[in-house]
N, CA, C and O atoms as a GROMACS GRO file, in nm:
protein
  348
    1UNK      N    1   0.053   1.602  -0.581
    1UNK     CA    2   0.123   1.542  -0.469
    1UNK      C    3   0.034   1.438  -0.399
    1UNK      O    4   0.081   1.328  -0.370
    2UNK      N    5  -0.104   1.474  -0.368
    2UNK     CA    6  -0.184   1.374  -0.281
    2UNK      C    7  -0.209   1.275  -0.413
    2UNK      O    8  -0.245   1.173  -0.354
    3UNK      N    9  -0.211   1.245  -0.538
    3UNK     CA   10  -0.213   1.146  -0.639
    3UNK      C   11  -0.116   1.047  -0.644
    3UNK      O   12  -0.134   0.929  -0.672
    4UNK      N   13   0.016   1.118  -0.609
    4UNK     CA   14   0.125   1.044  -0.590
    4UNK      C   15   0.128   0.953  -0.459
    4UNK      O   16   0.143   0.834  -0.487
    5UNK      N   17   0.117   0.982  -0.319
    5UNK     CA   18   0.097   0.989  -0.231
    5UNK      C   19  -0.024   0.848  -0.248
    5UNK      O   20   0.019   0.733  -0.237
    6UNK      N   21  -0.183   0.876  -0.276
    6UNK     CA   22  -0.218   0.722  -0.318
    6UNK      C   23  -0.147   0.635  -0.382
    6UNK      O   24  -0.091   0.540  -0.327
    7UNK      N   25  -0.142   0.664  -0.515
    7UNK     CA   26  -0.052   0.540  -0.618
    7UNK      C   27   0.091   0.476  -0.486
    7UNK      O   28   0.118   0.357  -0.469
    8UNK      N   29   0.135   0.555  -0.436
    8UNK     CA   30   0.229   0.472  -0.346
    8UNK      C   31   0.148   0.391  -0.211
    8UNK      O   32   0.178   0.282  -0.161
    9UNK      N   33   0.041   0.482  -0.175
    9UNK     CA   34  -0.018   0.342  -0.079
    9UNK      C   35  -0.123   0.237  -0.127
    9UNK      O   36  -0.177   0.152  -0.057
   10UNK      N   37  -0.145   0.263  -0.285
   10UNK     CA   38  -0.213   0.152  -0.358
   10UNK      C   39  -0.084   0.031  -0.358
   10UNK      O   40  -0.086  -0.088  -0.328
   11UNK      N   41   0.006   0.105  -0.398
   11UNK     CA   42   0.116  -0.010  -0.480
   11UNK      C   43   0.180  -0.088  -0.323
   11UNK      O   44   0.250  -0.186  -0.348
   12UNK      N   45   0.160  -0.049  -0.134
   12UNK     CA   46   0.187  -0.071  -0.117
   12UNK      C   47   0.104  -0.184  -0.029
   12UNK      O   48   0.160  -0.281   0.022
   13UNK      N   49  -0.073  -0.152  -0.015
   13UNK     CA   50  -0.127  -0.197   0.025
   13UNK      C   51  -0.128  -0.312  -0.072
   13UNK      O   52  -0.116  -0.426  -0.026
   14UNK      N   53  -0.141  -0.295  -0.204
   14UNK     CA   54  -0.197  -0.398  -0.255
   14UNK      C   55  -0.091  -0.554  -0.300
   14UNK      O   56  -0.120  -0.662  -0.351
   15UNK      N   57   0.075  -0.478  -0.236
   15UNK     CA   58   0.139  -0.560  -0.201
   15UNK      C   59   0.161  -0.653  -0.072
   15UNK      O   60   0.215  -0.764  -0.078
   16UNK      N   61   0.113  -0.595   0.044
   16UNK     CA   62   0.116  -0.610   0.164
   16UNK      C   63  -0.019  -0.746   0.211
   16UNK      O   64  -0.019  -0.840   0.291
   17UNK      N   65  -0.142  -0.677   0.091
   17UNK     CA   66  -0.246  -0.768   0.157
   17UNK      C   67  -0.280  -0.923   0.039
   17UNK      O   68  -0.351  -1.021   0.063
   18UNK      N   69  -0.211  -0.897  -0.067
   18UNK     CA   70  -0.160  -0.979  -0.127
   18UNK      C   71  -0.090  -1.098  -0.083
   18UNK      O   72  -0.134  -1.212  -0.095
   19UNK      N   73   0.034  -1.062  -0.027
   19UNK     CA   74   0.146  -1.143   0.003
   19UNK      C   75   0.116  -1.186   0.122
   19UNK      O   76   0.174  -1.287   0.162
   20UNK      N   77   0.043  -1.136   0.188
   20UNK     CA   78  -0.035  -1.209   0.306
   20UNK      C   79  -0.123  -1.312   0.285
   20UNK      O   80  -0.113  -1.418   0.346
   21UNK      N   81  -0.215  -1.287   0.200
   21UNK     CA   82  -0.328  -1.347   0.128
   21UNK      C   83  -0.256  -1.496   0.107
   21UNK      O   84  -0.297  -1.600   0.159
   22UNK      N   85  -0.128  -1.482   0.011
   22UNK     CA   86  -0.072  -1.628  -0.075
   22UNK      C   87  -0.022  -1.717   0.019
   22UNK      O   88  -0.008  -1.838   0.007
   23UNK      N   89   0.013  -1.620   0.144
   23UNK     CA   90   0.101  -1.759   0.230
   23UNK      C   91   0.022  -1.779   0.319
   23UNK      O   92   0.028  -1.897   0.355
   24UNK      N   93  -0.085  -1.693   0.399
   24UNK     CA   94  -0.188  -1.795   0.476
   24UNK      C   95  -0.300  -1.859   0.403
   24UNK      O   96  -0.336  -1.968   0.447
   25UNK      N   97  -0.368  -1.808   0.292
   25UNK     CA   98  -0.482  -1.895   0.223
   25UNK      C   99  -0.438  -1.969   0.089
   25UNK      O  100  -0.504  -2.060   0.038
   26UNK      N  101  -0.322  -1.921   0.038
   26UNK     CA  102  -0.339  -2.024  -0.094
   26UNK      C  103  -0.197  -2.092  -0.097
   26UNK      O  104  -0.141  -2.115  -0.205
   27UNK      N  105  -0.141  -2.122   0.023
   27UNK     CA  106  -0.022  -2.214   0.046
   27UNK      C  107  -0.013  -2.336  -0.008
   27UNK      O  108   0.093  -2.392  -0.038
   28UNK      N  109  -0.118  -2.379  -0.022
   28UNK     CA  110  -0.170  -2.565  -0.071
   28UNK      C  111  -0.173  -2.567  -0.219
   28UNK      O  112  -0.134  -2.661  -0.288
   29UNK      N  113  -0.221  -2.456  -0.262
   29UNK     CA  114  -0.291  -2.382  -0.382
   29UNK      C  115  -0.202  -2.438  -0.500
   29UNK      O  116  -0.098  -2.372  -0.501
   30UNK      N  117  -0.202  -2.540  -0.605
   30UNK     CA  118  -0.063  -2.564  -0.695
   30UNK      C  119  -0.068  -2.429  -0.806
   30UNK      O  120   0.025  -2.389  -0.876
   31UNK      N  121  -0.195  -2.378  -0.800
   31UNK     CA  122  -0.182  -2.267  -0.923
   31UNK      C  123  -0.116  -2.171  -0.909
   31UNK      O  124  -0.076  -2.099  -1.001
   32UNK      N  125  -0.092  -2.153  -0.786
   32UNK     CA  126  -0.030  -2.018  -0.766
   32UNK      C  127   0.136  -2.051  -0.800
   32UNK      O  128   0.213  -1.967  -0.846
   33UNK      N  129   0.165  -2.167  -0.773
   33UNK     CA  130   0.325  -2.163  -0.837
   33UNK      C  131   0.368  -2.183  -0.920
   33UNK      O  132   0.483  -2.223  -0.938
   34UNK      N  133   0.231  -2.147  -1.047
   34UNK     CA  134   0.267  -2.120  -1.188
   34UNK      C  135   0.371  -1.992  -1.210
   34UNK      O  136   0.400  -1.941  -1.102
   35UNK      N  137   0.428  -1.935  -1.310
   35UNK     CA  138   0.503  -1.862  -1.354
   35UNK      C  139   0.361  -1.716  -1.393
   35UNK      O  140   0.378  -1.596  -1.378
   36UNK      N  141   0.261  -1.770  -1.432
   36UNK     CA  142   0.161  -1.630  -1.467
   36UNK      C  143   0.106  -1.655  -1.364
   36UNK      O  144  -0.009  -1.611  -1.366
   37UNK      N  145   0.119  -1.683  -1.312
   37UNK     CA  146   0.054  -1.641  -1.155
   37UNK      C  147   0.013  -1.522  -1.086
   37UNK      O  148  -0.103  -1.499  -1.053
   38UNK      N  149   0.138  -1.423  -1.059
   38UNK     CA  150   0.159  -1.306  -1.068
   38UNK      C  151   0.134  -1.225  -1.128
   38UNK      O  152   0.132  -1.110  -1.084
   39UNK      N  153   0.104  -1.258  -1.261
   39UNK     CA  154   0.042  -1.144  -1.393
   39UNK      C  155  -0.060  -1.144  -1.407
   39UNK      O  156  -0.132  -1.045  -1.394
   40UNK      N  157  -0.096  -1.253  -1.437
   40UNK     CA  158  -0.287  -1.271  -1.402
   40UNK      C  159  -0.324  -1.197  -1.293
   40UNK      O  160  -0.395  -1.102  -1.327
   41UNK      N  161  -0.302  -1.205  -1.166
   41UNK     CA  162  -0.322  -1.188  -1.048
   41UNK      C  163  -0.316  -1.014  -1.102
   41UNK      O  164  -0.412  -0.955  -1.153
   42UNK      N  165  -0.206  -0.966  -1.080
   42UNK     CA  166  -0.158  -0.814  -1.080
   42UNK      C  167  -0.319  -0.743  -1.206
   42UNK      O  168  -0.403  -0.659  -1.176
   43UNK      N  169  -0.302  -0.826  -1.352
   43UNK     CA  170  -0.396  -0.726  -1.471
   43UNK      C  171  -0.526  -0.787  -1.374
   43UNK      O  172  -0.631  -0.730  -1.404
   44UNK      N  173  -0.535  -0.846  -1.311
   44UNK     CA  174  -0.694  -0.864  -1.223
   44UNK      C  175  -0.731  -0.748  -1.171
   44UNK      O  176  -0.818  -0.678  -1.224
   45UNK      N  177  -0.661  -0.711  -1.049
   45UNK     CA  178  -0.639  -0.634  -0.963
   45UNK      C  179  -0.664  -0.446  -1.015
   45UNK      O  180  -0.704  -0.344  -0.959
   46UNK      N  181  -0.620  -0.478  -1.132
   46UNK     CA  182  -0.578  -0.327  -1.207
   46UNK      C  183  -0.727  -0.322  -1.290
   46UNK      O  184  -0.809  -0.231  -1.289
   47UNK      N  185  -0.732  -0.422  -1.345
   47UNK     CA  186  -0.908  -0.415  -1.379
   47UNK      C  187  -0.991  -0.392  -1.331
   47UNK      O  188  -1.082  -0.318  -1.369
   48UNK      N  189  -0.976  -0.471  -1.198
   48UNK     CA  190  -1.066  -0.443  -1.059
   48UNK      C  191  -1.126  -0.273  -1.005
   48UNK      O  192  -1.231  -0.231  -0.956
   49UNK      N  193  -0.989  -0.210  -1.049
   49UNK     CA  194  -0.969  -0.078  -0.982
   49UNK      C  195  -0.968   0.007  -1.067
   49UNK      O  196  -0.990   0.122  -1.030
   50UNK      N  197  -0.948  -0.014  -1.182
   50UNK     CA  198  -0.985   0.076  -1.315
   50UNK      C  199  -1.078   0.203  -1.331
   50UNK      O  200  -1.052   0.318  -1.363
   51UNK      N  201  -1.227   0.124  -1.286
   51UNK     CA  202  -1.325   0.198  -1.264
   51UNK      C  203  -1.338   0.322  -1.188
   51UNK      O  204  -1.410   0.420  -1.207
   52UNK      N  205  -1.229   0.290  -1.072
   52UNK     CA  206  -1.223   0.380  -0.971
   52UNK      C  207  -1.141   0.534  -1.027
   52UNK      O  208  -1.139   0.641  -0.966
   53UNK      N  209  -1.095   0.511  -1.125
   53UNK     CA  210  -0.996   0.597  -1.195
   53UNK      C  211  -1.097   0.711  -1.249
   53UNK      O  212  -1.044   0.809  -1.302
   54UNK      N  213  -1.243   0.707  -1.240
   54UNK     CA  214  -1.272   0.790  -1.255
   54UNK      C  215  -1.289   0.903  -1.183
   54UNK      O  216  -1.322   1.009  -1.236
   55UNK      N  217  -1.263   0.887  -1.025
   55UNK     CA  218  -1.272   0.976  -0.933
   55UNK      C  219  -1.179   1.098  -1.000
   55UNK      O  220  -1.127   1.081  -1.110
   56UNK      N  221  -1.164   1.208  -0.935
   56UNK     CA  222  -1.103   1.311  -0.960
   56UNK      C  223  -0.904   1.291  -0.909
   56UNK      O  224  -0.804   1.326  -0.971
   57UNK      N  225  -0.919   1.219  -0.772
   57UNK     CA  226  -0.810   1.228  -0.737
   57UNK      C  227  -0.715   1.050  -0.797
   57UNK      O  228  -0.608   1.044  -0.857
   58UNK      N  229  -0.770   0.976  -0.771
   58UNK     CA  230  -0.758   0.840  -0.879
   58UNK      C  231  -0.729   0.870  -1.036
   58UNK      O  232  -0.794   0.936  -1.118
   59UNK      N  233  -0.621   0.806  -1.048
   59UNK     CA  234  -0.566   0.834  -1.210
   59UNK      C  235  -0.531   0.660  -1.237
   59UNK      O  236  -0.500   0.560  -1.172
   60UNK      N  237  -0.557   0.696  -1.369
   60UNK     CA  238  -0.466   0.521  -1.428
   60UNK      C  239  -0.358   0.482  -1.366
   60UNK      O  240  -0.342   0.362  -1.346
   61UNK      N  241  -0.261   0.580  -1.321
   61UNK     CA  242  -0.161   0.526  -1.300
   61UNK      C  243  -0.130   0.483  -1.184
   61UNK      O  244  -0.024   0.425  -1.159
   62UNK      N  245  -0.281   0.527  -1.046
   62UNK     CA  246  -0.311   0.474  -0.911
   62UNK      C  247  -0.344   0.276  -0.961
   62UNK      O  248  -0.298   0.174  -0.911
   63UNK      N  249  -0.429   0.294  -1.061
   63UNK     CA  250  -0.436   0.136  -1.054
   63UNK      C  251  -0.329   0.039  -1.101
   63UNK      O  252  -0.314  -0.075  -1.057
   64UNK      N  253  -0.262   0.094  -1.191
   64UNK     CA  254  -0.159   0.009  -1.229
   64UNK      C  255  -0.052  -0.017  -1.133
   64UNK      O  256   0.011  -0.121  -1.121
   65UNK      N  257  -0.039   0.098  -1.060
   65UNK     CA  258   0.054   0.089  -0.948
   65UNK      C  259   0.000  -0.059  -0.819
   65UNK      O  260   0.064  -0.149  -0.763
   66UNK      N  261  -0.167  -0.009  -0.819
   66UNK     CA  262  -0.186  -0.133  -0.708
   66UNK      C  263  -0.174  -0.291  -0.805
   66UNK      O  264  -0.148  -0.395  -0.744
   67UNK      N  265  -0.195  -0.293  -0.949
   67UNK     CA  266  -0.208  -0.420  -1.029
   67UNK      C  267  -0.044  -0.473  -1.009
   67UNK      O  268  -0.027  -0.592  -1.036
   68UNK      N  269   0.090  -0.389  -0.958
   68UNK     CA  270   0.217  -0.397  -0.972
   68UNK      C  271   0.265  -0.424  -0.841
   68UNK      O  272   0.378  -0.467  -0.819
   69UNK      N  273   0.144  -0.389  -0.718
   69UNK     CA  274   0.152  -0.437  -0.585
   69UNK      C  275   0.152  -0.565  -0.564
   69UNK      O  276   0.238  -0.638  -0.514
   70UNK      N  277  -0.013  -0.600  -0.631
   70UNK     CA  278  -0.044  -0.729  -0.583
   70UNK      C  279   0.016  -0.841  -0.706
   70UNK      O  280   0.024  -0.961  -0.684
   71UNK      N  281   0.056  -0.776  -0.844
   71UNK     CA  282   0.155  -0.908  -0.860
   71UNK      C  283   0.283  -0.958  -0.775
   71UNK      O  284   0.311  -1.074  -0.748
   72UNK      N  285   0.364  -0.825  -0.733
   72UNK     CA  286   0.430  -0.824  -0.645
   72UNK      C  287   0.440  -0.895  -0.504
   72UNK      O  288   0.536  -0.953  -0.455
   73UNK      N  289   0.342  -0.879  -0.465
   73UNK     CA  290   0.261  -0.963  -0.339
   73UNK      C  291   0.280  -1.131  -0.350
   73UNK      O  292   0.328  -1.218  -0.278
   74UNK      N  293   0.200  -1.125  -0.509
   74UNK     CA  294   0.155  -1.286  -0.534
   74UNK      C  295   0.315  -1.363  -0.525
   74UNK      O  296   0.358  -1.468  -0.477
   75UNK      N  297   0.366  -1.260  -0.591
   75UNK     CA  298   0.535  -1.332  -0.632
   75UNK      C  299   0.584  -1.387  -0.504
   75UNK      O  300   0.594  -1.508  -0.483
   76UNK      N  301   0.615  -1.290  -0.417
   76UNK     CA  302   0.666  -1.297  -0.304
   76UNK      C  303   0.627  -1.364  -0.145
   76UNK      O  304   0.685  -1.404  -0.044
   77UNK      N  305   0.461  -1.343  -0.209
   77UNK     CA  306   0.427  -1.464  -0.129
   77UNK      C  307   0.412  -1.605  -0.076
   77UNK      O  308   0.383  -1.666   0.027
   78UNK      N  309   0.463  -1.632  -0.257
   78UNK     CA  310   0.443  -1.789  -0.283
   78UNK      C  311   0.579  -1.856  -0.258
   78UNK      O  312   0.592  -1.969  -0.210
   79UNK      N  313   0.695  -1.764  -0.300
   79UNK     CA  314   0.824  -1.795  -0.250
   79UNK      C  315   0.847  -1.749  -0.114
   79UNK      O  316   0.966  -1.718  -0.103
   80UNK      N  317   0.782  -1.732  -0.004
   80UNK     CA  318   0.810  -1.743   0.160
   80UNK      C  319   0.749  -1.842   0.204
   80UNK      O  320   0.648  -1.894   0.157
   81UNK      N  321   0.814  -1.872   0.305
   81UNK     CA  322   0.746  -1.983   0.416
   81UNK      C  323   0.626  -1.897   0.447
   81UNK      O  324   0.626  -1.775   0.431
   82UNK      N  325   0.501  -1.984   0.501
   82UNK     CA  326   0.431  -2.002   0.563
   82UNK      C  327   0.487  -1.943   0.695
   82UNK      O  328   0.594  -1.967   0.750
   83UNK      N  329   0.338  -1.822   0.748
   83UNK     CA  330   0.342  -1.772   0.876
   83UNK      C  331   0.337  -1.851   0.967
   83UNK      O  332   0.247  -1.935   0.965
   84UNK      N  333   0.417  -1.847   1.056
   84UNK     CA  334   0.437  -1.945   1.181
   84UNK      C  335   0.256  -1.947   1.277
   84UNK      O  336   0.215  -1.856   1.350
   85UNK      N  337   0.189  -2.069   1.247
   85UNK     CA  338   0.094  -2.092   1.411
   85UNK      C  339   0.067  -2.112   1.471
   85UNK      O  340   0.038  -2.231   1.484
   86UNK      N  341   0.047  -2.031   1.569
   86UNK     CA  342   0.088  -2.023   1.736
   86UNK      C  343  -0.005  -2.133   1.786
   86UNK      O  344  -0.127  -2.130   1.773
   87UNK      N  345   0.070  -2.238   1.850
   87UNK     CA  346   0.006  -2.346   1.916
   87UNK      C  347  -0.084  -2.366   2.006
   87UNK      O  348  -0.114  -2.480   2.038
   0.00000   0.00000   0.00000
């Protein structure tokens, strides 16, 4: 239950700080509105965190979940406007 419980706040953080990431720092960015954008980005992420899978409570399927966040993220970030700033 607490395995499950990560893999859902991997998959949700790593959507959340993602999609934040694309529309305030890489708005200008032309790479990101490639089509592998998102995939690259996501098997990065899951590579990144792989290692961590060796902990006891961390399983493969905690990282793939955050690699499915932050493609998720990338996607969705690049198709929103830009956060409004405050003047």
């Amino acid at each position: 239950m607490i395995g499950l419980a990560l893999a859902v706040a991997a998959l949700a953080g790593g959507f959340l700080v993602s999609r934040d990431f694309v529309r305030r720092k890489l708005r200008y960015v032309d790479a990101v509105r490639k089509p592998s954008a998102p995939l690259i980005a996501g098997a990065a992420a899951a590579a990144v965190v792989l290692p961590v899978a060796l902990l006891p409570i961390v399983t493969v399927g905690t990282a793939v979940a955050f690699g499915v966040g932050v493609a998720g993220g990338v996607a969705s970030g690049r198709s929103a406007p830009p956060p409004e700033t405050p003047v």
